[in-house]
N, C-alpha and C positions, 0 to 999 in steps of 0.2 A: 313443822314436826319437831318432836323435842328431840335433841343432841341424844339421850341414854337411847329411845326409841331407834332412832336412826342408826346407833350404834349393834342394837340387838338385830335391826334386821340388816345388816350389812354381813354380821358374824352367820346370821343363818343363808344368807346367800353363798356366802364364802364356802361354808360347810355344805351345801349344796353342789355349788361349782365342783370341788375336791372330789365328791361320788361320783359325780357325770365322768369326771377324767379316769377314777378309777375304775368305773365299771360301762363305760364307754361301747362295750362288745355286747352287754346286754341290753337286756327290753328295759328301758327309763321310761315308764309313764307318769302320770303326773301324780296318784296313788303315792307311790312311793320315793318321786323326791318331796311332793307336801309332808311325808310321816319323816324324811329326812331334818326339814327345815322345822319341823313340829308346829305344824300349821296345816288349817282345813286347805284341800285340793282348791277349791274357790277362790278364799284370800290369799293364798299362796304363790297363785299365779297372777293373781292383781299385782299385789307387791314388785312378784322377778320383774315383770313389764314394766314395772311406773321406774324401776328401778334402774334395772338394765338396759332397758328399751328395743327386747325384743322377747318374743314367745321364750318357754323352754321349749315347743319345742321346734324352733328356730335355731336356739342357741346348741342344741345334740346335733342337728342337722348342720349348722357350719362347724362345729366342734370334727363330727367323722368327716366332713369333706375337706375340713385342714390336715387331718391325718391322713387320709386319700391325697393329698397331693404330697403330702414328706412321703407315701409308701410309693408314690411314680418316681418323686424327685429321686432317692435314693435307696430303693430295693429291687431286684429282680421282677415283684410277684409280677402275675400277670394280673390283665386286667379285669377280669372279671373275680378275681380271687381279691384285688381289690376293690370292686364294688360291693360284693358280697361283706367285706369287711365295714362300708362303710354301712352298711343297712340296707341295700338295694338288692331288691329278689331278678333285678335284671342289668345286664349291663346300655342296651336304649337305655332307660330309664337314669342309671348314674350315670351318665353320658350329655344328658342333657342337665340334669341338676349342675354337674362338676363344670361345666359348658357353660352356662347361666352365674357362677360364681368367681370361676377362671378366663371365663373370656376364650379357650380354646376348648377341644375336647380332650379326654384324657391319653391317646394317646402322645397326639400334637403335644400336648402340655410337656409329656415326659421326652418330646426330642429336642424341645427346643424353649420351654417354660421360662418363668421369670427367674428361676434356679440356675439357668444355662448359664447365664451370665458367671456363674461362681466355677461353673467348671474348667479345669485347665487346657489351657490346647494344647491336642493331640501330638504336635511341635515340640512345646516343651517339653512334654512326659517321654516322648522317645529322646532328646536333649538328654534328662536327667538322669534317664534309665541307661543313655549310653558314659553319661558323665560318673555313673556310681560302678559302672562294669569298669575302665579305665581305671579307677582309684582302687581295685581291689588287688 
């Protein structure tokens, strides 16, 4: 494949990608990222694939279950509010996707996730929170 060619469909991927992340909450069908990348639905999806090397839509589907797991990792919502967010009309059903991606279910994930590790012990936080009342 020639270098300028490769160059053009890298840019319309890119530009592609950029929508998915922006409009990420909406309906992405294939329709409408092909008229993004300005290419028929057909070639369009040949190309993401030979490309990427995976579906688009593979790639919306690990896209919203990487942001289902930052909304366990570090929000409140609940879980069905974030299933709902990642596309799922149920929570069985994101439960096994999220399940199937993460290796746990989601709420396992958010007590104890590959994130855990980041969080500080409960030890320290009361340490620091008594070490900053002290200094005032």
């Amino acid at each position: 494949m020639k270098a300028a060619k490769w160059t053009n469909y890298e840019d319309r991927l890119n530009r592609v990608t950029a929508y998915i992340y922006e409009h990420l909450d909406e309906n992405l069908d294939l329709q409408t990222l092909a008229d993004v990348a300005a290419m028929s639905p057909f070639h369009w999806h040949r190309v993401y694939h030979a490309i990427r090397g995976e579906t688009i839509v593979g790639a919306v589907k690990r896209l919203r279950l990487q942001r289902a797991a930052v909304d366990l990792a570090q929000s409140p919502r609940r879980i069905e509010d974030v299933a709902v967010r990642a596309g799922y009309s149920s929570v069985p059903a994101f439960s096994r996707a999220f399940g199937e991606a993460y290796g746990l279910p989601p709420a396992k994930y958010r007590e104890g996730g590959s994130h855990a590790d980041f969080r500080p012990d409960a030890r320290f936080l009361r340490a620091a929170v008594g070490a900053s009342k002290s200094d005032a």
